[in-house]
N, C-alpha and C positions, 0 to 999 in steps of 0.2 A: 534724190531730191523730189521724190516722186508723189510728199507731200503737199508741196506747194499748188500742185496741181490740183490735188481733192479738194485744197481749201477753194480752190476757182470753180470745180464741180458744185460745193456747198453753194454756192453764192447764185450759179447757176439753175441748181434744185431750187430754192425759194422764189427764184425770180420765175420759173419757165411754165408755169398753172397762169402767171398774169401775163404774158405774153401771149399763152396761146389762146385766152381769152379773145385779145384784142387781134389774134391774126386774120380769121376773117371776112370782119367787115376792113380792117383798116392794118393790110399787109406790111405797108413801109412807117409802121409807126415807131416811132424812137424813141425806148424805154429806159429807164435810168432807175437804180436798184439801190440800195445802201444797206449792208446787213453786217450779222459778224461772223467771225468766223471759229472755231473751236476743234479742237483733235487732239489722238493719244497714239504717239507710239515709242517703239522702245527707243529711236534715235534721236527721238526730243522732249521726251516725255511730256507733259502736257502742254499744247501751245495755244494761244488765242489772241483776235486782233479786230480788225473792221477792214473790210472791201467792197466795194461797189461794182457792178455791173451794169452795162448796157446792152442792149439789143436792137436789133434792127435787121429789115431788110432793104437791099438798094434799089433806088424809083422803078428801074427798069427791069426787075424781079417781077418773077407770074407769082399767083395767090398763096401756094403752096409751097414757096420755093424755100431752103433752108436759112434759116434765119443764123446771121452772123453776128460774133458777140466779142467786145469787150471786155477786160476785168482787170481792177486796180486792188490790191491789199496790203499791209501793212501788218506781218506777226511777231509775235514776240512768246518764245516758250520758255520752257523753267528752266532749263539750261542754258539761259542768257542769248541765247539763237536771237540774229534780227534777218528776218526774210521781209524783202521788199519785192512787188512782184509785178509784173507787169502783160497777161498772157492774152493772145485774141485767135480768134478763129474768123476768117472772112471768107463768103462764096459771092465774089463777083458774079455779074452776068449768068441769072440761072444756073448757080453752079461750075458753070463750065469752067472758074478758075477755085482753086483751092489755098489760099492763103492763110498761114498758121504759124506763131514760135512765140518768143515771152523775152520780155527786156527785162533783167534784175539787177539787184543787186542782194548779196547776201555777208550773213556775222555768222559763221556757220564751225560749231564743233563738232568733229570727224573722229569717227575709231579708226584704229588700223590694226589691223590682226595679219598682217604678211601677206605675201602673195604664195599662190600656190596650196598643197596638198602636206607640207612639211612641220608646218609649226605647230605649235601645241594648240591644242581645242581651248586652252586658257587662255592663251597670249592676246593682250590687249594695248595699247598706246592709246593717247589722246592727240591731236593737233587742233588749233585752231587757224580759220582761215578766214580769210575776206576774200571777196570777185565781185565783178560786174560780169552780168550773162547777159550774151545775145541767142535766141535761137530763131533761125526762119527757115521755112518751107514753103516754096512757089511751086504746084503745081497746078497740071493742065488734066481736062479730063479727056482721054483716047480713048475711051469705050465705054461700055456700060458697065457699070459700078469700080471703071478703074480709071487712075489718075495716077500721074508718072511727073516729075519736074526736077529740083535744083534743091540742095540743103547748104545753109549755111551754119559753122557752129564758131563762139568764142564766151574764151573764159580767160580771167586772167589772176591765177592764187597769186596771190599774197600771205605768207606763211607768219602770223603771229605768235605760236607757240606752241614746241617740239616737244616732245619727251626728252628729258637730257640722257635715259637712261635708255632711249630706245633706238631702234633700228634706224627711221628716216632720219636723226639728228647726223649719222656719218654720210649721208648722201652717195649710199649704194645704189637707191633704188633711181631709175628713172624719174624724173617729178617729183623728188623729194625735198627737194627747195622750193618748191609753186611754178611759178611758171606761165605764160601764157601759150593756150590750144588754140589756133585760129586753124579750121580746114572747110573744106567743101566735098560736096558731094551729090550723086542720082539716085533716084529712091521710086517706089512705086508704091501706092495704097491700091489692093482689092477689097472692096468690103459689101457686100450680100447683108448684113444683117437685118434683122426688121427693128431695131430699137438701138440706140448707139449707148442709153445708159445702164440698160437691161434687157437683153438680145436672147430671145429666145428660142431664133434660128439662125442658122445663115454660116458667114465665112469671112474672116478679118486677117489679111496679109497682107503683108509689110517686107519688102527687101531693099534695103541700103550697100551702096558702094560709095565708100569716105576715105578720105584722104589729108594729110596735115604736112607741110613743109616750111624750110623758110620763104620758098615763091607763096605758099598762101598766107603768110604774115604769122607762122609758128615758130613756136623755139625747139619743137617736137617733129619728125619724122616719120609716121607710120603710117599702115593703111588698115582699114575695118570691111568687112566682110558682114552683113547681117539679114535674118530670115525670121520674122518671128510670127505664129501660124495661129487663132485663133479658131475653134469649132464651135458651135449650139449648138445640140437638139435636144429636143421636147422629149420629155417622158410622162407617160401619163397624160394626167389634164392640167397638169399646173407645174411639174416639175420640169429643170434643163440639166442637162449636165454641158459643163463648160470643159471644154479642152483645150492647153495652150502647149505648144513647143518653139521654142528658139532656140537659134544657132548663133554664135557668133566666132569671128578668127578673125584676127590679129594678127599684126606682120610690122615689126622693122623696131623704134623707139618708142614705143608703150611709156608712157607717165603712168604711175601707178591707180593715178586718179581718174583715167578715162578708161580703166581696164572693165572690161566686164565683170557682173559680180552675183553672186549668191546671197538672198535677204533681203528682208526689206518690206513694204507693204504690198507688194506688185510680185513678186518671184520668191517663193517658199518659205511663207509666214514662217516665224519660229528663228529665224536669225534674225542678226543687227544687219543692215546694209552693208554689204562689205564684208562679211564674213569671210566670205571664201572667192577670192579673186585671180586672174591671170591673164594669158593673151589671149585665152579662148573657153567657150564654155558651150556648153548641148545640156537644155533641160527639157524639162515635158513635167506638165500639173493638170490635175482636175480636179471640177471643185461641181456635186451635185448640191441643184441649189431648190428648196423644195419651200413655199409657202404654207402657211397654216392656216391662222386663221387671223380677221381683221387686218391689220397692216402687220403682221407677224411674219417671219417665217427664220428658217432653219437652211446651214450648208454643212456639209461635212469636205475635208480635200485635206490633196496629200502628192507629193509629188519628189522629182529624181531628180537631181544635177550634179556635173560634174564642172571642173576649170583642169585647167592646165597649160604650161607653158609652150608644149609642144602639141602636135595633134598626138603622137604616140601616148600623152599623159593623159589623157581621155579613156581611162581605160576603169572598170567595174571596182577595182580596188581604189579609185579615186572620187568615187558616188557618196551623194550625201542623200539624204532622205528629209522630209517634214509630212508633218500629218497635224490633223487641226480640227476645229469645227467651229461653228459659227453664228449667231443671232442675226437678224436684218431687224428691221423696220422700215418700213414703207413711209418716207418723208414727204413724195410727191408722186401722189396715183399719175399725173397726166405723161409726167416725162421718167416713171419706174426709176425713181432714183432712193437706194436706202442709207441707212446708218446701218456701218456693218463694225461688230462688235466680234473679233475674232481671236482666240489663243493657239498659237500654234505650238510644234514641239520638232524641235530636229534633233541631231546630232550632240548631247551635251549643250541645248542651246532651246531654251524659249519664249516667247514674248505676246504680249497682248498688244492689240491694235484696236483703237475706235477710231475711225475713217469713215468717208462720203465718197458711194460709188462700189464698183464689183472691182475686183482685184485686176482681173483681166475680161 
């Protein structure tokens, strides 16, 4: 669902040249945005809609302090998708608290190509589903650029329509009937970078420990394990090369739909989301990203993942590959935000993306 996010980046990019205008003479002013929204990729092929944005900083925020936002939208893509969304970012008190997640609701059709390393590079199903999502993150800040707190997560599928001819219709899988995910969890953000929408140095890590039971209001039992590592560095006078790796592992009753997964706009352009799924997964991508000229520029990337059921299936005969390259443009000089125009290619498997923001 990693789109729904870019369309809040989108909304974000327009608005944040008038904000930083007004930051300052007049820090705590409260801005209010209305724009639309637009994107392409392969798990919804074309989508668009209208959302609004807010901004603001709190009274008792110093001049510079990061400004907390807002954002409401409403999409509608070609494939009859209704994402409704509701996402915010807050930094109370100078920071020192970090408040973050997104209330939705979603009309959302879903591939499923199996779990695991087994099935055929063709194999495809369709389902459809409805949810209402919560997601929250309360953090605190304990040190310099690190922040540590509480995760809350819930979904609750609603399975409107199986394949008759497919695998989740016999209810093998885990979470093949829908289902409600309600768990909790500790998590930690480090992040160094010097620019949060286009980072041209620095260090962005993330590790989660999550949990789902009937004590936390699940239908699901399992626990999650995650790490995921972002690097910059400068090359040259204008070039970065970005490096990402994640870890994830998986322990107990895995719904198929909270499994970790291969594809997508965010983790190895070139597949469908979902591609390639299980209890655990270890990838590593980079993507050098090089400007040209005027608001232009260019990325090439390419990257390794594997899943599997076990840790033993993690193994080099289970690696998948994507390679790619990429257009930007430069939407908003003040906060480095681009339109990235990308075609990837993996495994028997490729797809074009136009999206707002850098992948990772």
């Amino acid at each position: 669902m990693n789109k729904i996010w870019l369309c809040a980046l989108f909304l974000l990019a327009l608005s944040g040249q008038v904000a930083a205008q007004k930051k300052e003479k007049s820090p705590n002013r409260f801005k209010i945005v209305a724009l639309p929204v637009a994107f392409y990729t392969p798990d919804t092929k074309w989508g668009g809609g209208a959302g609004g944005l807010s901004t603001f900083n709190f009274k008792s925020d110093s001049l510079r302090a990061r400004r907390s936002s807002v954002t409401v939208g409403v999409v509608y893509t070609q494939l009859r998708q209704v994402l409704l969304y509701f996402p915010f970012q807050l930094f109370p008190q100078n920071q020192k608290y970090w408040i973050a997640g997104e209330v939705g609701y979603y009309r959302y059709v879903f591939n499923y190509f199996g779990t695991g390393n087994d099935l055929s590079p063709d194999y495809i199903e369709k389902y459809d589903a409805t949810f209402p999502r919560i997601r929250l993150n309360m953090s605190r800040k304990v040190g310099d650029n690190l922040y540590a707190g509480l995760r809350y997560a819930f979904d609750d599928f609603d399975f409107t329509r199986r394949d008759p001819n497919g695998l989740l219709v016999r209810n093998e899988v885990p979470g093949s009937d829908g289902g409600r995910i309600s768990g909790v969890g500790a998590g930690f953000n480090y992040d160094t970078r010097n620019s949060i929408f286009f980072p041209e140095k620095g260090l962005l890590a993330e590790g989660i420990v999550y949990a789902e039971s009937r004590q936390t209001g699940s239908q699901f039992t399992y626990q999650r394990l995650s790490l995921d590592v972002a690097k910059y560095i400068g090359v040259g006078k204008k070039g970065v090369l970005a490096l990402n790796s994640a870890a994830v592992f998986s322990f107990g009753e895995v719904p198929f739909h909270q499994m970790p997964v291969i594809g997508g706009t965010k983790r190895m352009r070139g597949y469908f989301e979902g591609k390639y799924r299980d209890k655990h997964l270890l990838l590593v991508q980079g993507e050098y990203r090089q400007p040209l000229f005027w608001r232009i520029g260019v990325v090439a990337f390419g990257g390794l993942g594997m899943v599997g059921r076990d840790v033993n299936a993690l193994a080099l005969t289970n690696t998948r590959y994507n390679y790619g390259a990429g257009i930007r443009f430069l939407l908003d000089k003040a906060q480095r935000i681009n339109v990235r125009a990308d075609y990837g290619i993996g495994y028997k498997s490729k797809g074009f993306y136009l999206t707002f923001g850098e992948a990772f």
